[in-house]
C-alpha positions as CSV (number, residue, x, y, z in Angstrom):
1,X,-3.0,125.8,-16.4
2,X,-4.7,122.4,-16.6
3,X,-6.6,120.7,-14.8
4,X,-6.0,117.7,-12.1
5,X,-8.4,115.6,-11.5
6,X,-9.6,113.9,-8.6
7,X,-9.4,110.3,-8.6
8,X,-11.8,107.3,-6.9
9,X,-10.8,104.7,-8.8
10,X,-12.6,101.1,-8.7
11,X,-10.7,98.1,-9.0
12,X,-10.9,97.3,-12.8
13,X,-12.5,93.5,-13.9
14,X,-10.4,91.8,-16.1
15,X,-12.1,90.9,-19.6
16,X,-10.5,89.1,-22.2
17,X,-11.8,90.8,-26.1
18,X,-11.8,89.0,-29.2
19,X,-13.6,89.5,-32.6
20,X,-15.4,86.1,-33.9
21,X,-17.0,86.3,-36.9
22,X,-16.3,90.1,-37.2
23,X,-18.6,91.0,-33.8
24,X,-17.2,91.7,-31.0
25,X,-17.3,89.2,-27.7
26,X,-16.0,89.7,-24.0
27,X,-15.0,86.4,-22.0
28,X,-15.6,87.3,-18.5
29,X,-12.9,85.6,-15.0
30,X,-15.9,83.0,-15.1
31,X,-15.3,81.8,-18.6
32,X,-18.8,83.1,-20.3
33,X,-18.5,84.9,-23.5
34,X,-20.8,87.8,-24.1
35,X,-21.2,90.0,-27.3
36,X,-20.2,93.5,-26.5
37,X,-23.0,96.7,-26.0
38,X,-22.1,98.3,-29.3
39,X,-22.5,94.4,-31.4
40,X,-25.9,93.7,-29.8
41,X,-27.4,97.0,-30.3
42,X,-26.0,97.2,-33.8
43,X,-27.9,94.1,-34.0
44,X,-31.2,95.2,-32.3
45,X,-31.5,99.2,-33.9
46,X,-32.7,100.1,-37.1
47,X,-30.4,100.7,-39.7
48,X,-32.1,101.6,-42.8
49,X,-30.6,105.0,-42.3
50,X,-27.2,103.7,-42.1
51,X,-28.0,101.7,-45.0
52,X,-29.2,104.8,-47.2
53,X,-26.2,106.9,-46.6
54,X,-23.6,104.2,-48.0
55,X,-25.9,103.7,-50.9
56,X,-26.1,107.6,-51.0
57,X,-22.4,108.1,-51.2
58,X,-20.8,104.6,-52.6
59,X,-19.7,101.6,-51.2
60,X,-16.1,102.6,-51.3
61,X,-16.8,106.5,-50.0
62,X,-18.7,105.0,-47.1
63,X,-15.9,102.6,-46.0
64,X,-13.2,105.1,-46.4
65,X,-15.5,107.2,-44.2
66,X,-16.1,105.1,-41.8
67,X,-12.4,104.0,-41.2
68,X,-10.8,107.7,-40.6
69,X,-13.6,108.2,-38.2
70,X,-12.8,104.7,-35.9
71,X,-8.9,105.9,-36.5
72,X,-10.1,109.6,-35.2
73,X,-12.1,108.5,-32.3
74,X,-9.7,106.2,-31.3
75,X,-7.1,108.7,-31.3
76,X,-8.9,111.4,-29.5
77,X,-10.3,109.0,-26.6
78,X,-6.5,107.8,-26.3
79,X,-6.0,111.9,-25.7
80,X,-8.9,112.0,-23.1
81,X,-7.9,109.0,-21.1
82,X,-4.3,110.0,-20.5
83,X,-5.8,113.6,-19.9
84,X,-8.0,111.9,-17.0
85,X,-5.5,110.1,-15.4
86,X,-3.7,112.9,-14.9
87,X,-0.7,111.8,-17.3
88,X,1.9,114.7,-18.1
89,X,2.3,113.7,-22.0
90,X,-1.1,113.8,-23.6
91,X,-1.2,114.3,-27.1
92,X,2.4,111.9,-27.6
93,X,2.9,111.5,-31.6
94,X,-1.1,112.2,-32.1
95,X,-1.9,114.0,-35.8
96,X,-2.4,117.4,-35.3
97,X,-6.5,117.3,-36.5
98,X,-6.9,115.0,-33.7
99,X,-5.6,117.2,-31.1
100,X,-7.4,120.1,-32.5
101,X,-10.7,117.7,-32.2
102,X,-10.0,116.4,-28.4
103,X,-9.1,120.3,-28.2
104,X,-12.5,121.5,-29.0
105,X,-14.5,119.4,-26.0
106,X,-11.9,120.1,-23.1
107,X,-13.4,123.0,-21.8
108,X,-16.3,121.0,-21.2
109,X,-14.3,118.5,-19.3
110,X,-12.4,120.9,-17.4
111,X,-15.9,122.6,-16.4
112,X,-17.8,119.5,-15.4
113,X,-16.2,116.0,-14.9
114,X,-14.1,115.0,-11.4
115,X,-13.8,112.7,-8.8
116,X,-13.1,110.0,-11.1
117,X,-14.1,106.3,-10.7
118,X,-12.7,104.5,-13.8
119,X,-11.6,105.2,-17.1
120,X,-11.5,102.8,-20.3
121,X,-13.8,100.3,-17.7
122,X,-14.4,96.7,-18.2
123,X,-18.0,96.2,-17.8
124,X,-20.3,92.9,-17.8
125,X,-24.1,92.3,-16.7
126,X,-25.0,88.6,-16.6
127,X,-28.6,89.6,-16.4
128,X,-28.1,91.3,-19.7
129,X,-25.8,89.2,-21.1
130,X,-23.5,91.6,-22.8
131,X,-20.6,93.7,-21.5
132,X,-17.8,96.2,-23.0
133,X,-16.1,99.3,-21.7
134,X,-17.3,102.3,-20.9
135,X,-15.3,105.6,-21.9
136,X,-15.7,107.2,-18.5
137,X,-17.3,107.1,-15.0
138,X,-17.1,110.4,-13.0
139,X,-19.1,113.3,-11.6
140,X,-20.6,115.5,-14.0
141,X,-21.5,118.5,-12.9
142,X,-21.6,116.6,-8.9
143,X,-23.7,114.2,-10.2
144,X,-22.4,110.4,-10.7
145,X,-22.4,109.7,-13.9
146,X,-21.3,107.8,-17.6
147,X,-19.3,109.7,-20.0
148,X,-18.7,109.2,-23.8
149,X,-17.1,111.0,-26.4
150,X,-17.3,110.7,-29.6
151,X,-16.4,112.6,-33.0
152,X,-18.6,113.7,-36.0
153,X,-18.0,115.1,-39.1
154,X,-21.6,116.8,-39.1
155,X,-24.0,118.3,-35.8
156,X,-26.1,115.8,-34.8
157,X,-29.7,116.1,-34.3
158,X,-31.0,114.3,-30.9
159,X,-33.2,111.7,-32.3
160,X,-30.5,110.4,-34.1
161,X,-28.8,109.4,-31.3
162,X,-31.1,107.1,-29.2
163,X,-28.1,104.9,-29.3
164,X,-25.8,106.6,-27.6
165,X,-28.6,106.9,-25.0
166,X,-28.7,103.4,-24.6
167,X,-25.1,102.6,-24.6
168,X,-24.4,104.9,-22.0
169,X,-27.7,103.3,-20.0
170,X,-26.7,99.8,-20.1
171,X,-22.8,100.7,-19.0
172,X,-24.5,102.9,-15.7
173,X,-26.9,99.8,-14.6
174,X,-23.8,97.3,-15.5
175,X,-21.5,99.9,-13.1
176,X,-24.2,99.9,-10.5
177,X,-24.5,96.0,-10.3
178,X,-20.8,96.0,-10.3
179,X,-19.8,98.5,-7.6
180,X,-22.5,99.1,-5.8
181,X,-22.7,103.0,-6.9
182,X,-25.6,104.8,-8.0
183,X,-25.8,106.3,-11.8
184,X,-28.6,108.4,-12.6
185,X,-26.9,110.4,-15.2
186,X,-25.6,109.9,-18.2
187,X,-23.7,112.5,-20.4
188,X,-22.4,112.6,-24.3
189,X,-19.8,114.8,-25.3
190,X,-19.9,115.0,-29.2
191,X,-16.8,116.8,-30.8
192,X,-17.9,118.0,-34.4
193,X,-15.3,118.6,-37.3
194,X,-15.6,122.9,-37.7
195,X,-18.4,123.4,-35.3
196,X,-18.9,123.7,-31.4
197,X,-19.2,120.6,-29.6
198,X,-22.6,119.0,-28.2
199,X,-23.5,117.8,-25.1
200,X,-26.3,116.0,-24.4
201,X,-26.6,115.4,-20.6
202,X,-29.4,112.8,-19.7
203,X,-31.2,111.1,-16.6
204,X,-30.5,107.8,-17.3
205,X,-34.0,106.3,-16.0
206,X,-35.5,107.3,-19.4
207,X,-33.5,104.4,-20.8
208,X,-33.8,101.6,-18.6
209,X,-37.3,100.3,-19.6
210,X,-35.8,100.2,-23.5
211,X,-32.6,98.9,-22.8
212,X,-34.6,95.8,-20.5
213,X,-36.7,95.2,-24.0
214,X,-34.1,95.2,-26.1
215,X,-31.3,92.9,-24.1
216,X,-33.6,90.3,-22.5
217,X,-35.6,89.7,-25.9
């Protein structure tokens, strides 16, 4: 039997998203434009890692890479949101590996996310200066908090994933500003290719004081 979920939905903020100069920018009702979370903290993070691993595998390896895991986690967040809005078709024409992948993390949804406030949410913080949208805002386990999924071919260790810490961060205190609603948690659901998922679940104050360095720099 699956689950329905309880919904508190906010009223949505209309951003406008275009790519200029293959980064990502948001133009806000007001008409300022802001670089998304994910552009300025691609911009801000190390990547020498990153940097090794295409070198490590090719060029060609590491783009080919790259694109079946956007197509893949596009797919399975499609999955998840029409699963949170309570939507009776799900999967639709989905591949098969992609259901099997938003499969393996639904337990974990059914167990600990309700009372839903938003789903695929526009987000901005002027104060920041950056905005983007945020996978999911709901209780976790009865605590408020921002949700991401994502998809990995391999199980990944925690300090490799600062991040996602700070993505998830900057959407809570944009939320917060927003609507008014408190966010001291922050959780990542990571569904890995022949493994159990991961879930990291966070208090989100660890974050602040790195995310206020980084976007006011």
């Amino acid at each position: 039997m699956r689950k329905k979920f309880k919904h508190n939905l906010v009223n949505p903020i209309d951003l406008k998203q275009q790519m200029i100069d293959g980064k990502r920018y948001y133009t806000l009702p007001s008409g300022e434009q802001f670089k998304s979370v994910t552009t300025v903290l691609s911009e801000k993070i190390d990547k020498t890692a990153l940097y090794e691993w295409r070198k490590r595998v090719g060029k060609e390896e590491a783009t080919k890479i790259t694109v079946q895991a956007g197509r893949r986690g596009t797919s399975v967040h499609a999955i998840a949101e029409r699963y949170l809005l309570n939507e009776e078709d799900i999967y639709k024409k989905e591949m098969p590996t992609n259901i099997d992948t938003f499969n393996s993390i639904k337990y974990i949804i059914d167990e600990n996310v309700d009372n839903v406030y938003g789903v695929e949410l526009p987000l901005f913080s002027k104060a920041l200066k950056t905005a983007g949208k945020t996978d999911l805002v709901a209780k976790f386990n009865g605590t408020p908090s921002i949700i991401d999924f994502k998809t990995s071919r391999k199980t990944k260790k925690e300090e490799w994933i600062e991040n996602y810490f700070l993505q998830s961060t900057i959407y809570s205190m944009m939320f917060e500003a927003l609507y008014k609603i408190k966010i001291p948690q922050i959780a990542i659901i990571i569904a890995v290719d022949h493994e159990d998922p991961q879930l990291f679940v966070k208090d989100r104050g660890l974050y602040v004081n790195k995310v206020i360095e980084l976007f006011t720099q």
